[in-house]
N, CA, C and O atoms as a MOPAC input file, in Angstrom:
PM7 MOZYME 1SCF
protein

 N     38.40200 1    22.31100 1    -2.79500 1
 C     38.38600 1    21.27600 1    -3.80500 1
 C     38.00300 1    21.93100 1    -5.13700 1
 O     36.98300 1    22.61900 1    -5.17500 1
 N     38.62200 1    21.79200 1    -6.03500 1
 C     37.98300 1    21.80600 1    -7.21500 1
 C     37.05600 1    21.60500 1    -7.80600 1
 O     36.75900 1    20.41700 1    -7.92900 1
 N     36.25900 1    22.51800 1    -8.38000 1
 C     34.97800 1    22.45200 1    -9.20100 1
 C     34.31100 1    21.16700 1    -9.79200 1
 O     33.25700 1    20.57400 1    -9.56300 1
 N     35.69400 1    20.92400 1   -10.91700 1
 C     35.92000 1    19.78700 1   -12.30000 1
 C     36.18100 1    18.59200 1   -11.06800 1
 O     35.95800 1    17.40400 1   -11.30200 1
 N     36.53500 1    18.93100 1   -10.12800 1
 C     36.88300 1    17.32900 1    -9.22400 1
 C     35.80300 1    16.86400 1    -8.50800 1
 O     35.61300 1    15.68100 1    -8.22700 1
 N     35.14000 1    17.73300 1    -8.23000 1
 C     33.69700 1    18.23900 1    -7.02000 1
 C     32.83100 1    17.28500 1    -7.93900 1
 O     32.25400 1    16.30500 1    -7.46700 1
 N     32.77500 1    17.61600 1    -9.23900 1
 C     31.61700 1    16.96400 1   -10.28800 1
 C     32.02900 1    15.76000 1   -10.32000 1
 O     31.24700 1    14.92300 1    -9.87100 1
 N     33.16500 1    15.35300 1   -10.77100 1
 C     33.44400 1    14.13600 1   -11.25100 1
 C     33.10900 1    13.28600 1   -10.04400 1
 O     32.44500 1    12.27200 1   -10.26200 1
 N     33.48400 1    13.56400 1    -8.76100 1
 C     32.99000 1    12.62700 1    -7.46400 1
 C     31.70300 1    12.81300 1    -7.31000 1
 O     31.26200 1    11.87600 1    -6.64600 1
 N     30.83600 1    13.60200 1    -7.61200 1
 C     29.13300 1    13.40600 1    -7.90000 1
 C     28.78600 1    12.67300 1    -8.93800 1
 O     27.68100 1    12.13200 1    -8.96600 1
 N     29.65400 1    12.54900 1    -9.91600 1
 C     28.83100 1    11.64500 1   -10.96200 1
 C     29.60600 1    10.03600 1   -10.63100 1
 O     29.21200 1     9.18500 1   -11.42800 1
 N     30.35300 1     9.65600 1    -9.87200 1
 C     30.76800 1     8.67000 1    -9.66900 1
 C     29.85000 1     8.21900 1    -8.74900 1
 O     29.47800 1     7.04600 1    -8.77900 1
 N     29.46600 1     8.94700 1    -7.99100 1
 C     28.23000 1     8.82400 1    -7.05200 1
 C     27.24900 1     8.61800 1    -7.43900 1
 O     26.81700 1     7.61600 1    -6.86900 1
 N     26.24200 1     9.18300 1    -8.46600 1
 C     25.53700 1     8.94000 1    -9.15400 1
 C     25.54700 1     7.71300 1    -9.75700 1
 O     24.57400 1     6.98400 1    -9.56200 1
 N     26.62300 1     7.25700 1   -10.58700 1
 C     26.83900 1     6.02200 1   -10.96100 1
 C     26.72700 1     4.82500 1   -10.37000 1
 O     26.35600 1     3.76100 1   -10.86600 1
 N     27.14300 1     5.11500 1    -9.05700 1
 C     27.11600 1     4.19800 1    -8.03400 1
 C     25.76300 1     3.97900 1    -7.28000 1
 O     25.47400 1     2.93500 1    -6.69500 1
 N     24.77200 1     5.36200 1    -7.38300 1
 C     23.27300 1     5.21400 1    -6.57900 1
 C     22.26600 1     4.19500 1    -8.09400 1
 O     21.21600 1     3.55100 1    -8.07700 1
 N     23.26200 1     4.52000 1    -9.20200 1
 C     22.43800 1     3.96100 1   -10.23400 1
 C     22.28600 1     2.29200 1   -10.75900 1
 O     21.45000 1     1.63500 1   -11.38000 1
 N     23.85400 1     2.00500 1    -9.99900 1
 C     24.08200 1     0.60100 1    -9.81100 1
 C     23.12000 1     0.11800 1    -8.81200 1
 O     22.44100 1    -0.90400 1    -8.91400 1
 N     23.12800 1     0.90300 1    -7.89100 1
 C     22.42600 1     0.12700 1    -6.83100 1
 C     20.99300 1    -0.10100 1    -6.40400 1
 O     20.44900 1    -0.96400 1    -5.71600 1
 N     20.53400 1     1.06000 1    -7.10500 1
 C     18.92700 1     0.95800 1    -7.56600 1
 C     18.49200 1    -0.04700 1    -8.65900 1
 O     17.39800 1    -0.60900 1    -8.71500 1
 N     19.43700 1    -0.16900 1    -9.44300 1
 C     18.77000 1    -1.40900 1   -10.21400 1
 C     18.83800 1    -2.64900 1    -9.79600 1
 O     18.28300 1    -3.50500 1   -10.48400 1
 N     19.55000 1    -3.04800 1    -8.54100 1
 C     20.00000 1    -3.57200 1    -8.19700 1
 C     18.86600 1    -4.41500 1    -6.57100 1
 O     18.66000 1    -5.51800 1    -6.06600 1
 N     18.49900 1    -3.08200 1    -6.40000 1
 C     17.80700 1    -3.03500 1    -5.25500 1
 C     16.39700 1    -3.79400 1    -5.87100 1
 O     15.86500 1    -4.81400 1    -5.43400 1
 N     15.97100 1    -2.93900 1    -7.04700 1
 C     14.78500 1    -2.99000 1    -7.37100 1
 C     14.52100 1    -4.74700 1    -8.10800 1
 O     13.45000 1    -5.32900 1    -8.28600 1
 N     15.43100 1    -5.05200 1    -8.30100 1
 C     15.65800 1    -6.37300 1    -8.76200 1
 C     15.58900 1    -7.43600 1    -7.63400 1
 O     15.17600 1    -8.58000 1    -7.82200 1
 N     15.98900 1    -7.00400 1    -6.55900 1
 C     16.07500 1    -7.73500 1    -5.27000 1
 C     14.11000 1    -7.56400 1    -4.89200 1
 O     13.52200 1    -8.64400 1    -4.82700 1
 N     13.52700 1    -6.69400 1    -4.74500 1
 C     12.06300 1    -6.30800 1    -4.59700 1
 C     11.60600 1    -6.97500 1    -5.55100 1
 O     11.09900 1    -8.06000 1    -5.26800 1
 N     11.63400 1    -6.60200 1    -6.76800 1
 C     10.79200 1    -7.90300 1    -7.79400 1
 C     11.12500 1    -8.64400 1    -8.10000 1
 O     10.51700 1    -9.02500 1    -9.10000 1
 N     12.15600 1    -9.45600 1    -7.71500 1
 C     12.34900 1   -10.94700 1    -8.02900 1
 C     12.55100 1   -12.01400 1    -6.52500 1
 O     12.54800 1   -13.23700 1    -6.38200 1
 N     12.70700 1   -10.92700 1    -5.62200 1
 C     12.78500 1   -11.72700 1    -3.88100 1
 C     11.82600 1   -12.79600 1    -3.85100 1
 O     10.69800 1   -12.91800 1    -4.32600 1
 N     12.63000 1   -13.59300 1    -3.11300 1
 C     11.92200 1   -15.25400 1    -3.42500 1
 C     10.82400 1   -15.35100 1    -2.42900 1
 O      9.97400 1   -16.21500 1    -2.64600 1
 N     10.65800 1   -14.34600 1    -1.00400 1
 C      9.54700 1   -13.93300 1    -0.29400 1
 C      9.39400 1   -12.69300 1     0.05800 1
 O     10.20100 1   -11.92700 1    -0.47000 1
 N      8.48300 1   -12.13400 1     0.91400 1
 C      7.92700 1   -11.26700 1     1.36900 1
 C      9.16700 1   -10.80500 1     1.99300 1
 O      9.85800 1   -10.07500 1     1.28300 1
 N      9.67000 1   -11.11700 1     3.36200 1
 C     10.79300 1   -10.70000 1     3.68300 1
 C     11.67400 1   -10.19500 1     3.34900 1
 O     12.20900 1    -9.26400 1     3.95000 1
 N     12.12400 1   -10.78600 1     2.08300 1
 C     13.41400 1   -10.41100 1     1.46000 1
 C     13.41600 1    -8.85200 1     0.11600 1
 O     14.30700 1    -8.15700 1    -0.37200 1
 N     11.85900 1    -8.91100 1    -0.02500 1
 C     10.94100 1    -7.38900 1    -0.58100 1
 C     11.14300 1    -6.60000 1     0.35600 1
 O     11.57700 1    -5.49700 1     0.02400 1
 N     10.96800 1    -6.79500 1     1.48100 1
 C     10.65700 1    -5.69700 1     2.74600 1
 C     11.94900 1    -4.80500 1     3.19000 1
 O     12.02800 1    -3.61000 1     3.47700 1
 N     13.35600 1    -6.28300 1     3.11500 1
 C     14.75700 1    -5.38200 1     3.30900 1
 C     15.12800 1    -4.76900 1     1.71700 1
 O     16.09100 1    -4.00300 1     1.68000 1
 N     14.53600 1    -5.01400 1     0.61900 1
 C     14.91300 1    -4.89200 1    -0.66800 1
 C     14.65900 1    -3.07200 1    -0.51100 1
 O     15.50400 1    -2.22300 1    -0.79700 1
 N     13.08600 1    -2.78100 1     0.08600 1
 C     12.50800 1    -1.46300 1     0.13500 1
 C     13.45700 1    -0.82600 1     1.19200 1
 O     14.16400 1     0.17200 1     1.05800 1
 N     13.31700 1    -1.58500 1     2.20600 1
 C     14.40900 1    -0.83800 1     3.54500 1
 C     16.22000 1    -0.19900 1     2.80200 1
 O     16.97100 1     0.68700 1     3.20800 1
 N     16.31000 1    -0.99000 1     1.81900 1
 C     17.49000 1    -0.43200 1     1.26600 1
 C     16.90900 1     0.57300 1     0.57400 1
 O     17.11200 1     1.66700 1     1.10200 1
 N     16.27600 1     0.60500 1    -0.39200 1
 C     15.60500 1     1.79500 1    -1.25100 1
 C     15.51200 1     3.02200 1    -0.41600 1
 O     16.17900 1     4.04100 1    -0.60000 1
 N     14.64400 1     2.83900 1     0.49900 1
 C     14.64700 1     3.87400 1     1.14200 1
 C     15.99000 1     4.91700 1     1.66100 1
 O     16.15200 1     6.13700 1     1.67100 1
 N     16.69600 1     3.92100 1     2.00900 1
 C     18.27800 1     3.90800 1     2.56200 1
 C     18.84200 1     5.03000 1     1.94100 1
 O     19.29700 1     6.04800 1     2.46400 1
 N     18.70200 1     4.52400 1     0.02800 1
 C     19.06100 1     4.98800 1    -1.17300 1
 C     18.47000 1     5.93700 1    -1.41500 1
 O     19.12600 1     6.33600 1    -2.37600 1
 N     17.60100 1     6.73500 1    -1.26500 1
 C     16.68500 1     7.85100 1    -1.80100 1
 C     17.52700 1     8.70400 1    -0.34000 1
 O     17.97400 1     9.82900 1    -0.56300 1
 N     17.65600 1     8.24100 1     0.76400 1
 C     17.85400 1     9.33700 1     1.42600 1
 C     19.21700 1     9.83500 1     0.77400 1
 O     19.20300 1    10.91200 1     0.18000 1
 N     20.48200 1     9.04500 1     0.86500 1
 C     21.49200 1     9.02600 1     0.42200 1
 C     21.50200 1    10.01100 1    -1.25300 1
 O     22.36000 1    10.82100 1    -1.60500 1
 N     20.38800 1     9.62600 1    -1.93900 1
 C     20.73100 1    10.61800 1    -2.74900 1
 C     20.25500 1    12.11100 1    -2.97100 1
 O     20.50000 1    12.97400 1    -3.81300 1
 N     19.35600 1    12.01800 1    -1.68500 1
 C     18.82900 1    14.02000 1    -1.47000 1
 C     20.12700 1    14.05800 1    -0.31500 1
 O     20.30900 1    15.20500 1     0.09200 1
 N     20.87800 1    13.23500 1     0.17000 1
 C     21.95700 1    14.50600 1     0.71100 1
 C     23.07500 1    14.10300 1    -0.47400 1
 O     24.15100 1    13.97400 1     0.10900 1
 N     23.17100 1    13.95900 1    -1.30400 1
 C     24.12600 1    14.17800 1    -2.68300 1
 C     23.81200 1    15.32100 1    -2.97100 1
 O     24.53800 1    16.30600 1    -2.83500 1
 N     22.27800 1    15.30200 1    -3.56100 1
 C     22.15700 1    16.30900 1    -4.12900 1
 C     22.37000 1    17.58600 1    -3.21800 1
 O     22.83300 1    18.63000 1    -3.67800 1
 N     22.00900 1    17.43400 1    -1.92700 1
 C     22.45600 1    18.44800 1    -1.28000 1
 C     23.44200 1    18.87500 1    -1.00300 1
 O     23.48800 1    20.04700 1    -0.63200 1
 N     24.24800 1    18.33400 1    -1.05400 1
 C     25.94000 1    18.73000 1    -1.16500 1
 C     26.17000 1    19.02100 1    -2.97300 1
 O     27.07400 1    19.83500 1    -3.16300 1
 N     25.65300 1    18.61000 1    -3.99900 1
 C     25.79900 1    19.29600 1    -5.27200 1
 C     25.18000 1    20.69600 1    -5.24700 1
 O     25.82800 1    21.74100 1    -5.30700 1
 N     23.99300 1    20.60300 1    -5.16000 1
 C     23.63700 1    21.92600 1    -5.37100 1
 C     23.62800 1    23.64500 1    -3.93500 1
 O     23.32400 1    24.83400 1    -3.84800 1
 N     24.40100 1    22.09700 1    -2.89900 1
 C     24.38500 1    23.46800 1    -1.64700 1
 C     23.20600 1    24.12200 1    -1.01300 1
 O     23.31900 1    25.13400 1    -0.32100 1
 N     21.83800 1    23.40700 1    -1.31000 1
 C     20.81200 1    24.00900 1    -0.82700 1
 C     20.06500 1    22.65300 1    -0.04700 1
 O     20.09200 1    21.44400 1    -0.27800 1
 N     19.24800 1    23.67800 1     1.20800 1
 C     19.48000 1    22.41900 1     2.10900 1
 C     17.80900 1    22.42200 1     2.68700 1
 O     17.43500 1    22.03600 1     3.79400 1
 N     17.11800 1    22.87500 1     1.78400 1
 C     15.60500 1    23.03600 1     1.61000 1
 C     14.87100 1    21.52900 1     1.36000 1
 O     13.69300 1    21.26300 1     1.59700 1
 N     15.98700 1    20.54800 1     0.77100 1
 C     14.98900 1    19.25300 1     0.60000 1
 C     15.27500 1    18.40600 1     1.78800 1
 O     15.34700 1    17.18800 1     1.62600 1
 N     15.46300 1    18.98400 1     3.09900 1
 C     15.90400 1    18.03200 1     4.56100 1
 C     14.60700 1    18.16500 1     4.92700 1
 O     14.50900 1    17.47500 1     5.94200 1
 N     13.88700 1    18.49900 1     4.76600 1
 C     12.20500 1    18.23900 1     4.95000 1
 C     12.21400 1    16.66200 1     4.76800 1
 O     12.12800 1    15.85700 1     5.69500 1
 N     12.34000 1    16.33500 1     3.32900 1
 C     11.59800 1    15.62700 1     2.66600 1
 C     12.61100 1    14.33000 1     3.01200 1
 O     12.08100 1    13.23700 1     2.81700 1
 N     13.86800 1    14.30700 1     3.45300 1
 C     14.92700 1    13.84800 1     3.67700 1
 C     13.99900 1    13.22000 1     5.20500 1
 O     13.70700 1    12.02500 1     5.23200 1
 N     13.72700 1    13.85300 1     6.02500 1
 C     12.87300 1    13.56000 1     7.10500 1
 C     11.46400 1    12.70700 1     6.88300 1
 O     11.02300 1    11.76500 1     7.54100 1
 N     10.95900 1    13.33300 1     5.79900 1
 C      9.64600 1    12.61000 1     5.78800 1
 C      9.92400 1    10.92500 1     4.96700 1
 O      9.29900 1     9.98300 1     5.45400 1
 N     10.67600 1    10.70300 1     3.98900 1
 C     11.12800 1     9.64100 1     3.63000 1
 C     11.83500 1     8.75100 1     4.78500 1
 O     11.58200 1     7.54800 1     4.72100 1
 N     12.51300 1     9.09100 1     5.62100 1
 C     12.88500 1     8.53700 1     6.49800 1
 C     11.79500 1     7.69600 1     7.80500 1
 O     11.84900 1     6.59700 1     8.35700 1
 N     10.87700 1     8.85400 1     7.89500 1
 C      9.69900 1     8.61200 1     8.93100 1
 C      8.88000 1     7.45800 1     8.02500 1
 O      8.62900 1     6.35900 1     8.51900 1
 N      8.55300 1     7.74800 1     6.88400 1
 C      7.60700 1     6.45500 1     5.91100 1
 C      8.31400 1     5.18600 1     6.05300 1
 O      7.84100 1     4.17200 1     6.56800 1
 N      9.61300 1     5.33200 1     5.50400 1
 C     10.39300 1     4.01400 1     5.56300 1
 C     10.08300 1     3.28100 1     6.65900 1
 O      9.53800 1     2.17800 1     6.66700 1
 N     10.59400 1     4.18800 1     7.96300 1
 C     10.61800 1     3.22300 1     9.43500 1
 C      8.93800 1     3.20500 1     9.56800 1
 O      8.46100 1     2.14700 1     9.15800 1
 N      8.38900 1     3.74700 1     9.84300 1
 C      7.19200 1     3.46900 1     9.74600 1
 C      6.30800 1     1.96600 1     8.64700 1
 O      5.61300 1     1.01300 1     9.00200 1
 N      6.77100 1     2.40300 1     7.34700 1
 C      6.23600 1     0.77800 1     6.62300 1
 C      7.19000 1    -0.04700 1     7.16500 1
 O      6.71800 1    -1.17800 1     7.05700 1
 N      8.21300 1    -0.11100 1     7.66100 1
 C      8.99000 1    -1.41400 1     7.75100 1
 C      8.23800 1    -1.56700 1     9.07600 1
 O      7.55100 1    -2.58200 1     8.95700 1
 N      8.06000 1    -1.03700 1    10.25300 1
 C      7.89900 1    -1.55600 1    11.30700 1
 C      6.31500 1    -2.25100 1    10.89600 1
 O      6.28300 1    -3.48100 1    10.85200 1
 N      5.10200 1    -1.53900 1    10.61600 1
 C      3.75600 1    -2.10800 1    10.43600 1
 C      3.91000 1    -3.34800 1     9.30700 1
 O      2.98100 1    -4.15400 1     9.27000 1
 N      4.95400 1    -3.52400 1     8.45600 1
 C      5.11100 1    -4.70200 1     7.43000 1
 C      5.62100 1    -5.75400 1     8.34700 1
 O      5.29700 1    -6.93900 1     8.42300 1
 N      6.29500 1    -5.22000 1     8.87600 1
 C      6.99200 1    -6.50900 1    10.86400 1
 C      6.09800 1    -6.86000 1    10.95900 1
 O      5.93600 1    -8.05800 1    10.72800 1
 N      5.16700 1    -6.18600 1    11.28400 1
 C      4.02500 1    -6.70400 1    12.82700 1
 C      2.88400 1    -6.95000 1    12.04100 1
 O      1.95700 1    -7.04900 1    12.84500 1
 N      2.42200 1    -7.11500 1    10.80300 1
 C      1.34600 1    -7.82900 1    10.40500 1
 C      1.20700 1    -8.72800 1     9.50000 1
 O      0.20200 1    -9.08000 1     8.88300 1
 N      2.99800 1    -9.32000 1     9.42300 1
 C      3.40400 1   -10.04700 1     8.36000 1
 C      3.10700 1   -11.73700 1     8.54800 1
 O      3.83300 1   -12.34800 1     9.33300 1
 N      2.39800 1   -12.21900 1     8.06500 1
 C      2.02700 1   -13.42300 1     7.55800 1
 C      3.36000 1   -14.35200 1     7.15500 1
 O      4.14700 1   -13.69100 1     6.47800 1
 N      3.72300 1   -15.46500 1     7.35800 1
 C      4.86700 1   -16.50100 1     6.61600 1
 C      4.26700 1   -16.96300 1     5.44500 1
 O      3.14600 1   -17.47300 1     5.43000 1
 N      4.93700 1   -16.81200 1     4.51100 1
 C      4.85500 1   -17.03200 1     2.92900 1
 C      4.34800 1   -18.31200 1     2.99000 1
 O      4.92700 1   -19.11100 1     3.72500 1
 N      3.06400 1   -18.78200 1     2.15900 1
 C      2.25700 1   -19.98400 1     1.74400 1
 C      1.45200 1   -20.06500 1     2.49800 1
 O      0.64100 1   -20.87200 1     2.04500 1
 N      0.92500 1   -19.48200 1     4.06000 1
 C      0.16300 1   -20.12300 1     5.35100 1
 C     -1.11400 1   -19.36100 1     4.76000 1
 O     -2.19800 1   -19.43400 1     5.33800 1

């Protein structure tokens, strides 16, 4: 593939992780409950992984799959303990 083509489908990508983070984050601070914060973050998370393997396919170095792992383990981890000690909105 081409260099000039290689970029242009990373920054369309980019464009697209940038739509969707504002997007996300809007869903988290304006969600009408608790619940709907919790899948707002579960996407975020989603999104952060999605964009360390971008970047890992831009820059070809594959040193941030650590962290690709540890974001992954936090996510499932807060979503499951936000499950199981979650209260219904107003009680």
């Amino acid at each position: 593939m081409p260099e000039s083509l290689f970029n242009a489908v990373l920054l369309i990508a980019g464009l697209m992780f940038a739509v969707a983070f504002i997007l996300t984050m809007w869903r988290i601070l304006i969600g009408p409950n608790s619940l709907d914060r919790l899948i707002g973050l579960d996407g975020l998370v989603a999104m952060i992984q999605c964009m360390f393997a971008t970047l890992i396919c831009w820059t070809m170095d594959t040193t941030i799959a650590n962290a690709m792992m540890v974001v992954a383990l936090l996510g499932f981890i807060s979503s499951v303990s936000v499950a199981r000690f979650r209260k219904r909105d107003g009680s």
